[in-house]
N, CA, C and O atoms as a MOPAC input file, in Angstrom:
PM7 MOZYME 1SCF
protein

 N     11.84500 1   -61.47500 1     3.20400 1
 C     11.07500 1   -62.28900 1     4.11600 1
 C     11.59900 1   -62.09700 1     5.53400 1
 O     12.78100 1   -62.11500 1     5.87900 1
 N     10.65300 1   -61.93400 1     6.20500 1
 C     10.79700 1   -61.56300 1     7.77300 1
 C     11.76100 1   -62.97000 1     8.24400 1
 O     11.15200 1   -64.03600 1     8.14800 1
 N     13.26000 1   -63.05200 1     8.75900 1
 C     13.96900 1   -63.61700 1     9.48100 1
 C     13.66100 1   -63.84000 1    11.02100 1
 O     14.42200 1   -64.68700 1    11.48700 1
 N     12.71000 1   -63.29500 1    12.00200 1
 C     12.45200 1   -63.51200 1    13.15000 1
 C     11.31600 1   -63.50000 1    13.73000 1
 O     10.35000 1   -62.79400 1    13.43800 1
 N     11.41700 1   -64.38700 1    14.68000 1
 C     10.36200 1   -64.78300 1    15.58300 1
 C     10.58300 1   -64.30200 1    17.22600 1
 O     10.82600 1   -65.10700 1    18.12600 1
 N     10.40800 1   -62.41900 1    17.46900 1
 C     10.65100 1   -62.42200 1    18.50800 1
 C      9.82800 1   -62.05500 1    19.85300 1
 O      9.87800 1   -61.27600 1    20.80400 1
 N      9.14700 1   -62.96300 1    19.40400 1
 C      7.83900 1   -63.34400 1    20.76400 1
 C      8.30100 1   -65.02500 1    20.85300 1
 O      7.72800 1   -65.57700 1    21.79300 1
 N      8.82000 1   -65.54700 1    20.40700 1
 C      8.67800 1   -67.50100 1    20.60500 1
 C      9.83400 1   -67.42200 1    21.19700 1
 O     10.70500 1   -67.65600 1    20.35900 1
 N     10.57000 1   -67.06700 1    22.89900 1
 C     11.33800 1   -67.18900 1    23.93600 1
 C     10.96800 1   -67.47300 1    25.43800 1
 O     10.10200 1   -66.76000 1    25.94500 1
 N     11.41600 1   -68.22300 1    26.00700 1
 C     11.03700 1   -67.48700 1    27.21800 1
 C     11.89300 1   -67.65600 1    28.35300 1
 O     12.60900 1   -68.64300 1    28.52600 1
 N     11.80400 1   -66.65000 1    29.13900 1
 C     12.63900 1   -66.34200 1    30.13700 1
 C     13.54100 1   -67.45300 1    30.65800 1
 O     12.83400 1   -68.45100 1    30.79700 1
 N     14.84300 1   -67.71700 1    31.01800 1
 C     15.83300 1   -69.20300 1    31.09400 1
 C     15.78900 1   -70.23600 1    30.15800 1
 O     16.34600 1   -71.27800 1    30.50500 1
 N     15.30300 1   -70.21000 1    29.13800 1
 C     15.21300 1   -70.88700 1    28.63700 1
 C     16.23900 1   -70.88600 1    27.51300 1
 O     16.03500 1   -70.47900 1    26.36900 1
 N     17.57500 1   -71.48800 1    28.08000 1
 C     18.56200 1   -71.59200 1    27.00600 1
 C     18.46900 1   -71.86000 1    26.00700 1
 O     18.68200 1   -70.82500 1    25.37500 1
 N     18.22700 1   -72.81600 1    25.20000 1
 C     18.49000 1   -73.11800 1    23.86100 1
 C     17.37400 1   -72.05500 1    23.26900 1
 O     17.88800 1   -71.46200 1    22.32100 1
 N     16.19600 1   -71.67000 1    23.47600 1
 C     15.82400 1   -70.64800 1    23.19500 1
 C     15.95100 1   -69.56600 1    22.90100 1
 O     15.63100 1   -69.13700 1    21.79300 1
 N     16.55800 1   -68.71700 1    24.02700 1
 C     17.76300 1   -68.00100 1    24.19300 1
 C     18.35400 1   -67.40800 1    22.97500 1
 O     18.33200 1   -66.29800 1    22.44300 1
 N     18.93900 1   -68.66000 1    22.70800 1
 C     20.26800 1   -68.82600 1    21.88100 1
 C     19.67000 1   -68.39900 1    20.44200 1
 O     20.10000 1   -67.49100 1    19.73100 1
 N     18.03500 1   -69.69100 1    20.03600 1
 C     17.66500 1   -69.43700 1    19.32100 1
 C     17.40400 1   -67.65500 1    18.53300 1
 O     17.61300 1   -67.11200 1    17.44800 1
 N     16.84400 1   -67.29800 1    19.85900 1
 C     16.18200 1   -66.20300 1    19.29800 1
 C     17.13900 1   -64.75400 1    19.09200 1
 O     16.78800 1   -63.71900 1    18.52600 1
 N     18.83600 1   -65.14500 1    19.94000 1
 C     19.41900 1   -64.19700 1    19.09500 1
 C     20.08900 1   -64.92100 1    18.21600 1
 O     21.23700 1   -64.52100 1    18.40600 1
 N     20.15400 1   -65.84100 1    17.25400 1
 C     20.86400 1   -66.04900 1    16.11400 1
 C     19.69400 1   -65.19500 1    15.29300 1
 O     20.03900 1   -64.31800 1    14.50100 1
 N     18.34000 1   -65.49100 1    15.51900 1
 C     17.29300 1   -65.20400 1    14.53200 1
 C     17.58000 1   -63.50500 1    14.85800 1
 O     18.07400 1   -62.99300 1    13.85400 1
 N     17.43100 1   -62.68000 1    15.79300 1
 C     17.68400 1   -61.19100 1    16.30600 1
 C     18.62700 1   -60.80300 1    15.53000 1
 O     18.60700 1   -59.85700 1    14.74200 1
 N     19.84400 1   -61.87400 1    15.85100 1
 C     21.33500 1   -60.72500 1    14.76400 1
 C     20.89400 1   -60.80400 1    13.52100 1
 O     20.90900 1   -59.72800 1    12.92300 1
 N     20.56500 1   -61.58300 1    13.02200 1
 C     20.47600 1   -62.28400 1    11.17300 1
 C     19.02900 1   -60.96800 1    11.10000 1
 O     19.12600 1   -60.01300 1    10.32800 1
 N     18.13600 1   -61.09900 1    11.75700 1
 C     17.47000 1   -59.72400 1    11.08400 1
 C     17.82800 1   -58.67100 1    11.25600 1
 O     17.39900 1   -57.87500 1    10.42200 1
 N     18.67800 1   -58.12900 1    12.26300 1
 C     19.68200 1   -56.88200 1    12.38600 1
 C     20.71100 1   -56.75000 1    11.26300 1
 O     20.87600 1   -55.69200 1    10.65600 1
 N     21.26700 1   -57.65700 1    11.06200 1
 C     21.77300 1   -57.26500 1     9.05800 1
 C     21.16100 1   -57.18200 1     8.26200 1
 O     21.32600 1   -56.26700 1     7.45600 1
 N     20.10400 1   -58.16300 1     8.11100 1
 C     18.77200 1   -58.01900 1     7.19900 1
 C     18.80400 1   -56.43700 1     6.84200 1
 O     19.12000 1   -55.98900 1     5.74000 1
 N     18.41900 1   -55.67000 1     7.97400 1
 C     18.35400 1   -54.61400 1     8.04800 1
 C     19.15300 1   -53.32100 1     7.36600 1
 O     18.88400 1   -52.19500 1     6.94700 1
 N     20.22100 1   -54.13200 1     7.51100 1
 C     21.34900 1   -53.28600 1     7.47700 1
 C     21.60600 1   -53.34000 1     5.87400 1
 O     21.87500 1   -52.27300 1     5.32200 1
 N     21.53200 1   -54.62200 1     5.03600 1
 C     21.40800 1   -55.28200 1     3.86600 1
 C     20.72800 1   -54.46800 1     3.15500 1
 O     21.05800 1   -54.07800 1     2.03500 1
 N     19.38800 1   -54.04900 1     3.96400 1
 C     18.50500 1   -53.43900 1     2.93700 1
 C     18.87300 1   -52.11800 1     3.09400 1
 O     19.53200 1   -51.60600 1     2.18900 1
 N     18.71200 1   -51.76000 1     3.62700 1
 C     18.99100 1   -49.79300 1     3.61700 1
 C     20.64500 1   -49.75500 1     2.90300 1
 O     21.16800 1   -48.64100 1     2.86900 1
 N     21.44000 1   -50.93000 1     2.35200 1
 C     22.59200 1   -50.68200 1     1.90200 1
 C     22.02700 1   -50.96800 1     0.23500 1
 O     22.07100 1   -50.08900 1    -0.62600 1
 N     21.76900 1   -51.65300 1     0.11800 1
 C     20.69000 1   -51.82500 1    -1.33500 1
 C     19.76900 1   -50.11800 1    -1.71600 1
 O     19.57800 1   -49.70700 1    -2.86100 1
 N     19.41700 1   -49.52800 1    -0.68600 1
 C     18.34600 1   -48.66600 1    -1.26100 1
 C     19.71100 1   -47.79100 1    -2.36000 1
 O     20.91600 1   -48.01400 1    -2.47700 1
 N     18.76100 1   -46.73800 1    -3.02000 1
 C     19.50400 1   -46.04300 1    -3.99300 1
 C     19.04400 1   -44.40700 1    -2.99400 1
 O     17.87600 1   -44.14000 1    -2.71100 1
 N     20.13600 1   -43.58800 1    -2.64000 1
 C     21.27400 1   -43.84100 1    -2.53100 1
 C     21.45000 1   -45.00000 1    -1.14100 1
 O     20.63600 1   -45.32500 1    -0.27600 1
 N     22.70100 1   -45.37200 1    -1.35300 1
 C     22.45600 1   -46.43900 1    -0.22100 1
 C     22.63400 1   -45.37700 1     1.20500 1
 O     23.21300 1   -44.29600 1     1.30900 1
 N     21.64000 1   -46.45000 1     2.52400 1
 C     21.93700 1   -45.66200 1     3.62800 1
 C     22.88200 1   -46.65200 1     4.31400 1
 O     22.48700 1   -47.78400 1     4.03600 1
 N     24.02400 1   -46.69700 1     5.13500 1
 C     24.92200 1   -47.38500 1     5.60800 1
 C     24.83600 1   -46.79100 1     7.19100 1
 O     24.92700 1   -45.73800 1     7.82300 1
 N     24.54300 1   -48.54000 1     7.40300 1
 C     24.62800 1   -48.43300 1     9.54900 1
 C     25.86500 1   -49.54600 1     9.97900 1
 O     26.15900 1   -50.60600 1     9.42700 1
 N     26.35300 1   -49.01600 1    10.94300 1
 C     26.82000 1   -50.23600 1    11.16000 1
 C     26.32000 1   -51.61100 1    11.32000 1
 O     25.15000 1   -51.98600 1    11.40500 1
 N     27.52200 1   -52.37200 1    11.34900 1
 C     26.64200 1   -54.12800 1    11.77300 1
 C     27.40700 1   -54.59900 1    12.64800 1
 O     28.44800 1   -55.25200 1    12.57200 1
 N     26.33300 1   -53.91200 1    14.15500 1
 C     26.69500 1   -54.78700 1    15.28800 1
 C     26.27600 1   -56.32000 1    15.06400 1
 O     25.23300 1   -56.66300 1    14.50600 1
 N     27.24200 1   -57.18700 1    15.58100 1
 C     27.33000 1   -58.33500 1    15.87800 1
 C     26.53000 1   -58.55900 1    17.25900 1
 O     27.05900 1   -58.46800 1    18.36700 1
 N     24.52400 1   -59.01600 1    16.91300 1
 C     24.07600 1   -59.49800 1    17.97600 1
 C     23.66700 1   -60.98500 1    18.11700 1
 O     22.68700 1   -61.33100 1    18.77600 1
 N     24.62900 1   -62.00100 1    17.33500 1
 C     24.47300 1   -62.90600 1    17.22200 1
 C     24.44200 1   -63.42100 1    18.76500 1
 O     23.93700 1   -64.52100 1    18.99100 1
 N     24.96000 1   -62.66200 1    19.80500 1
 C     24.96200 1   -63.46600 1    21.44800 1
 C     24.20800 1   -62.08000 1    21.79300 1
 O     24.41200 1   -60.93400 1    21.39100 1
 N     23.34800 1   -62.56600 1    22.60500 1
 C     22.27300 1   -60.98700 1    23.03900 1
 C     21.98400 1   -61.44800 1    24.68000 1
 O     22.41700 1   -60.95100 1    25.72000 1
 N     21.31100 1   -62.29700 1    24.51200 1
 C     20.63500 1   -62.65000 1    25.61000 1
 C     21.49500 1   -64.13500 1    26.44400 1
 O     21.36500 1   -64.75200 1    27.50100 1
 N     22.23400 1   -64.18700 1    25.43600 1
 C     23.11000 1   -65.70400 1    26.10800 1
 C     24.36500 1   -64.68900 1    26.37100 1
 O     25.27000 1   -65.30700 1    26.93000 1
 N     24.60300 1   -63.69400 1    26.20200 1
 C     25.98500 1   -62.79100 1    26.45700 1
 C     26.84500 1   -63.18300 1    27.71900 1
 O     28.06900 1   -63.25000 1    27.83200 1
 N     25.54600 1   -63.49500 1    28.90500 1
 C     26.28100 1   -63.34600 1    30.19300 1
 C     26.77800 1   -62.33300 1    30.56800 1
 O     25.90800 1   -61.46300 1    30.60900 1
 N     28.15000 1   -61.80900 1    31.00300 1
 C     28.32900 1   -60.85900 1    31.58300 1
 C     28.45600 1   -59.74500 1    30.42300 1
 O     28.39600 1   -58.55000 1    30.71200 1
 N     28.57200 1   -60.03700 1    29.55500 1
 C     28.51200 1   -58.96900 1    28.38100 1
 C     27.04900 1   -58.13700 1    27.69600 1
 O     26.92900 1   -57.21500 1    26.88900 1
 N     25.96700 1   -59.06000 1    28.54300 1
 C     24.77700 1   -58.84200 1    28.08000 1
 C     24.95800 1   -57.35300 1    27.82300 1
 O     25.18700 1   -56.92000 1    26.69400 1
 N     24.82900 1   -56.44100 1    29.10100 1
 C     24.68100 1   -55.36400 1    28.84300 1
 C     24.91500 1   -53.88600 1    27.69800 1
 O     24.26300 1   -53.04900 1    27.07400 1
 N     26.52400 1   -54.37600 1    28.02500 1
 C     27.09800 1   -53.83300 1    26.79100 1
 C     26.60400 1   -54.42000 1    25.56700 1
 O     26.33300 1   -53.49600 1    24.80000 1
 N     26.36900 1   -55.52500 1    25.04800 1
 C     25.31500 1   -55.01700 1    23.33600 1
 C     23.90200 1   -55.06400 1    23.87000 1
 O     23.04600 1   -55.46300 1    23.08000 1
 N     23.55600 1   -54.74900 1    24.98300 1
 C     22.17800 1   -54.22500 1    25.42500 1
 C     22.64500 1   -52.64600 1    24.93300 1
 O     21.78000 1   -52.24900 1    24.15200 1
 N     23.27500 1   -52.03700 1    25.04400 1
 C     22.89000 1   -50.52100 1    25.11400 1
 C     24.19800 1   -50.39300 1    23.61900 1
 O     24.66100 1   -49.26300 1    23.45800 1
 N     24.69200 1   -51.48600 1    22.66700 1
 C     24.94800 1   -51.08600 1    21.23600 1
 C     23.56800 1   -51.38000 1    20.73800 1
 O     23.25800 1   -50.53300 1    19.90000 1
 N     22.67200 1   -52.21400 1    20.92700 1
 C     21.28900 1   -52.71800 1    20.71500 1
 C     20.55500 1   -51.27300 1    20.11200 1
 O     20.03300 1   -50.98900 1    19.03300 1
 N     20.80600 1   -50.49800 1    21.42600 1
 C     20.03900 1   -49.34800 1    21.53600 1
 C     20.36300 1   -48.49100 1    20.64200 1
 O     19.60200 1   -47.66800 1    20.13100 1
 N     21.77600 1   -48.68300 1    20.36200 1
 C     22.06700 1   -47.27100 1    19.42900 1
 C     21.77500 1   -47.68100 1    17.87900 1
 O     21.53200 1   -46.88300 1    16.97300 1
 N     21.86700 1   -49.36800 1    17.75100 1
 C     21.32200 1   -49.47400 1    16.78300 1
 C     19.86800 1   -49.27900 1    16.21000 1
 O     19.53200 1   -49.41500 1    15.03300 1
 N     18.97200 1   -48.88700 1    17.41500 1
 C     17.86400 1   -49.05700 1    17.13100 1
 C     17.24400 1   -47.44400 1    17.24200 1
 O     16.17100 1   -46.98500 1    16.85000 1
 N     18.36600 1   -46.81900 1    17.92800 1
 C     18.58200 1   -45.53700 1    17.85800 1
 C     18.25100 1   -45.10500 1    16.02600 1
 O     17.31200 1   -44.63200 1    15.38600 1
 N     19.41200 1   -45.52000 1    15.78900 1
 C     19.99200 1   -45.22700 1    14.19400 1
 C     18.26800 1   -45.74300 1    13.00500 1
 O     17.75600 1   -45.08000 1    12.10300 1
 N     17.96900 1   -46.73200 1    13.40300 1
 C     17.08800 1   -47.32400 1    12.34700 1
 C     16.07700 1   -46.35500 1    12.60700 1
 O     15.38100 1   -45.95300 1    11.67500 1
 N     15.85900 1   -45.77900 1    14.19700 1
 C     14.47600 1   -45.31500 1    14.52600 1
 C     14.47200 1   -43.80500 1    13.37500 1
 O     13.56800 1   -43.42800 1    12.63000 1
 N     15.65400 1   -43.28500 1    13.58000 1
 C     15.87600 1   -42.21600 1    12.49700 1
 C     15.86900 1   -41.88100 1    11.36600 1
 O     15.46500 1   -40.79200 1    10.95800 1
 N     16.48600 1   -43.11800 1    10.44900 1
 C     16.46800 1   -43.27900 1     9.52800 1
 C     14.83700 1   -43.31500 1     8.92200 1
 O     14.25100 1   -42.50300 1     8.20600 1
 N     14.43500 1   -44.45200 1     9.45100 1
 C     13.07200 1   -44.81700 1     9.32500 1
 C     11.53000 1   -43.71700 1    10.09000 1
 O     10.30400 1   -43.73100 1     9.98100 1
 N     12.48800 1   -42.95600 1    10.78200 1
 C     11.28500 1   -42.17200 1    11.76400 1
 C     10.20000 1   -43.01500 1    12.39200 1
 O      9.04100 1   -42.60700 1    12.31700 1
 N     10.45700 1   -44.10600 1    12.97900 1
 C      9.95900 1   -44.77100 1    14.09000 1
 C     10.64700 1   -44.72500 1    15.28000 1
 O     11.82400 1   -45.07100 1    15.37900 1
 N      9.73800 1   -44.17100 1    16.50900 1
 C      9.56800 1   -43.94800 1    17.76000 1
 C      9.59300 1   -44.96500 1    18.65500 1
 O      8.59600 1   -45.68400 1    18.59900 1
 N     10.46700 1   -45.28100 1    19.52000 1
 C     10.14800 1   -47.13300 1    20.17200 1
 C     10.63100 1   -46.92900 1    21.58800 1
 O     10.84700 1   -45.73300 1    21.78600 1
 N     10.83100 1   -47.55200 1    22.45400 1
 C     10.93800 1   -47.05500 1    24.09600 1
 C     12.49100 1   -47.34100 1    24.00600 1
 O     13.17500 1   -47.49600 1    22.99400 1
 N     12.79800 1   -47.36500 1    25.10400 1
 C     14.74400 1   -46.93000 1    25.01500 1
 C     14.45100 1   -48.50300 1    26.03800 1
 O     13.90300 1   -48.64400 1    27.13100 1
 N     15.10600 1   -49.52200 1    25.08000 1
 C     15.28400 1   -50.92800 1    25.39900 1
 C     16.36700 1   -51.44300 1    26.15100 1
 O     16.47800 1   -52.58600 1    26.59300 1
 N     17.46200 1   -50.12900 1    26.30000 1
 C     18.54900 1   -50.38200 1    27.35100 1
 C     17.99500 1   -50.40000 1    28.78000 1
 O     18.43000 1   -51.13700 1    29.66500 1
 N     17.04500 1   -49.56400 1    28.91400 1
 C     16.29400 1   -49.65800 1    30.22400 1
 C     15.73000 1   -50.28100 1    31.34500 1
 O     15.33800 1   -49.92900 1    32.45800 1
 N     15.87400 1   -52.10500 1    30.20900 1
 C     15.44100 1   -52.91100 1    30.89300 1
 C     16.25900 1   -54.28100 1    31.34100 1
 O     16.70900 1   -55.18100 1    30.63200 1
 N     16.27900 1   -54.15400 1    32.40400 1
 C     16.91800 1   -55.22800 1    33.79000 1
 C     16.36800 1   -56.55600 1    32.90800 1
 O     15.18400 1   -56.88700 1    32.96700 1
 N     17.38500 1   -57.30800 1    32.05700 1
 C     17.13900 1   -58.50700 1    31.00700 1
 C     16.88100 1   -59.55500 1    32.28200 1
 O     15.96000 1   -60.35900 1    32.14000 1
 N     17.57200 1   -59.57900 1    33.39000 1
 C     17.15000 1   -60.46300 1    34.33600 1
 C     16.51300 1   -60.64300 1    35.25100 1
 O     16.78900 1   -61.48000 1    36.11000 1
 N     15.36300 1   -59.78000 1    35.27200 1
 C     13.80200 1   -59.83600 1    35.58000 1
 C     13.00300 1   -60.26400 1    34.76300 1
 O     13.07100 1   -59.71700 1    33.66300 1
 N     11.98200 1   -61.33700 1    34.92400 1
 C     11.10200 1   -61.82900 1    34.76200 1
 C     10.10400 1   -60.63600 1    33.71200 1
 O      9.81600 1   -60.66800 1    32.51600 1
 N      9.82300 1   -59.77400 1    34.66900 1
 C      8.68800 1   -58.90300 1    34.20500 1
 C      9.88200 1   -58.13400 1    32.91800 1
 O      9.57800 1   -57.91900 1    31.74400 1
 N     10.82900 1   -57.92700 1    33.36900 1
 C     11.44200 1   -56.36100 1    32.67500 1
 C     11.45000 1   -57.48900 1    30.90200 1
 O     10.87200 1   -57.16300 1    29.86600 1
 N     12.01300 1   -58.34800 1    31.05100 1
 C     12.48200 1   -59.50400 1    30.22700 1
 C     11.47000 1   -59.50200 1    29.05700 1
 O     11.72500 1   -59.33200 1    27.86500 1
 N      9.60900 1   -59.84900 1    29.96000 1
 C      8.84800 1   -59.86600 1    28.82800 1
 C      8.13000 1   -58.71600 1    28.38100 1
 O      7.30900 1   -58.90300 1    27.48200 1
 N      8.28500 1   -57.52000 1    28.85100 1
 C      8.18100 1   -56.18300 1    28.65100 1
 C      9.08900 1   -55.94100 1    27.14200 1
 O      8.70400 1   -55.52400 1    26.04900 1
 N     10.30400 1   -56.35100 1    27.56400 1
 C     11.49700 1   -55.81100 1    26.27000 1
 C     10.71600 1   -56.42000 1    25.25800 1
 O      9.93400 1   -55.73900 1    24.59500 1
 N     10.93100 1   -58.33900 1    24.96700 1
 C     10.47500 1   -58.73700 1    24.21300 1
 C      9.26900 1   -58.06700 1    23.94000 1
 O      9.62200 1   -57.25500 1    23.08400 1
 N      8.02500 1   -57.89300 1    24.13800 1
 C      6.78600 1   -56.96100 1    23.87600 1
 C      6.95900 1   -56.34400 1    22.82900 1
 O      6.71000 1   -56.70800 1    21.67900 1
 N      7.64600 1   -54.82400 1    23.41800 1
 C      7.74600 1   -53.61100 1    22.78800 1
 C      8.82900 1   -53.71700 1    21.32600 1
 O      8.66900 1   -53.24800 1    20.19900 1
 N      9.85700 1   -54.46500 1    21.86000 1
 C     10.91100 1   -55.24600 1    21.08600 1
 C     10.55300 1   -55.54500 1    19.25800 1
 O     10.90200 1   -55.12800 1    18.15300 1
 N      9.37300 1   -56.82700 1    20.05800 1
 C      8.60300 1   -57.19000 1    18.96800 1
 C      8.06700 1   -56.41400 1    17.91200 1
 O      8.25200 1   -56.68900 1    16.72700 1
 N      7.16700 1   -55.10000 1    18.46400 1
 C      6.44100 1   -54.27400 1    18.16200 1
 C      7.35700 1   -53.71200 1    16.96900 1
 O      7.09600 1   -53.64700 1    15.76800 1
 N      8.54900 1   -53.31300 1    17.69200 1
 C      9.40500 1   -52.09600 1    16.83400 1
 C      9.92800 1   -53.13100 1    15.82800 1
 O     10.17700 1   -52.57800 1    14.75700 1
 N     10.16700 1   -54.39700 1    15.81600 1
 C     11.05100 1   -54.71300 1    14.66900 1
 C      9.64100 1   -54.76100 1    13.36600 1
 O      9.92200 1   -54.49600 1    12.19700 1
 N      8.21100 1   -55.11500 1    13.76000 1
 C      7.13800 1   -55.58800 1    13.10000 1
 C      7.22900 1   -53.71600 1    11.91300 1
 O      7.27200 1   -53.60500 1    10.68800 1
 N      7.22500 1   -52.91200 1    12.70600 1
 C      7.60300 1   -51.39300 1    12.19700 1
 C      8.43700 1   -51.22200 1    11.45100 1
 O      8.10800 1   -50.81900 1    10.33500 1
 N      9.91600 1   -51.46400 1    11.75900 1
 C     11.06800 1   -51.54500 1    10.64400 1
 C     10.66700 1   -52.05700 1     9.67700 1
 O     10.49800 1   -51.45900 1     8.61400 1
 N     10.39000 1   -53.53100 1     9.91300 1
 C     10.34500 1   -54.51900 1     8.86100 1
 C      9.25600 1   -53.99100 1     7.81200 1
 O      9.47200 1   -54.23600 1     6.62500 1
 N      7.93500 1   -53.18400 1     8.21600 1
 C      7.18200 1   -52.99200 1     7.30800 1
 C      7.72300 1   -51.62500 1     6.50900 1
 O      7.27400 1   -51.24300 1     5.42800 1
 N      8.84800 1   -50.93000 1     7.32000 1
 C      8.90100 1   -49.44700 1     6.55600 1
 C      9.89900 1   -49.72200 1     5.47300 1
 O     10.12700 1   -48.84700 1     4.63900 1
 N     10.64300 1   -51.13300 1     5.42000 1
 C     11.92000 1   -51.58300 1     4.39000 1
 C     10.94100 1   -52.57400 1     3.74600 1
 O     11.48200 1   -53.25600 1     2.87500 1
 N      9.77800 1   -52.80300 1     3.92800 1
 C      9.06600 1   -53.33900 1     2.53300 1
 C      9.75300 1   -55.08200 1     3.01400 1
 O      9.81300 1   -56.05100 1     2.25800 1
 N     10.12700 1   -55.03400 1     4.24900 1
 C     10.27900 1   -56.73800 1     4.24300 1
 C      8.80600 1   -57.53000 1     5.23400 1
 O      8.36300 1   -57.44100 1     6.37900 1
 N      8.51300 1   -58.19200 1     4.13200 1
 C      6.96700 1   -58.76700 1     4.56400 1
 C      7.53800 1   -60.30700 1     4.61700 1
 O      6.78300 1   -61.23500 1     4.90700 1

């Protein structure tokens, strides 16, 4: 069962925020859970994105482990998705752009690991 909701944020909105990377990391193991289950198992690491967007000055840096994780799944899975390090988290526009495309790519994973 799909663990996230990542369109229901919005920009400053702390407790939100917060919300939506506890829900972000917990489906980023999800992830990781399942491709370790397949036969043979596939093994990714498990970045810790339980703080993403509440990071503060750390944002960046698991902004661009983000990427390599999504690097790794895009491969595994052969889904294509825009390079999400790219975007300035503290712009308005760049912010709901990520979320967007963001959204898009996890809706992709989630359907190519059969989690509905």
């Amino acid at each position: 069962m799909p663990q996230f909701s990542p369109d229901q944020v919005t920009f400053d909105d702390g407790p939100g925020l917060g919300m939506w990377d506890d829900n972000h990391g917990r489906e980023h193991m999800q992830f990781a859970q399942v491709l370790a289950g397949q036969t043979p198992a596939v093994l990714i690491p498990s970045y810790d994105f339980l703080q993403f967007l509440t990071a503060g000055s750390a944002r960046r840096s698991i902004q661009e482990s983000h990427q390599k994780s999504h690097d790794q799944l895009g491969q595994i899975l052969g889904i294509t998705a825009t390079d999400f390090s790219a975007y300035d988290l503290s712009k308005p526009d760049d912010f709901y752009n990520f979320l967007g495309y963001h959204a898009t790519t996890h809706a992709q994973i989630r359907q190519a690991l059969g989690i509905t």
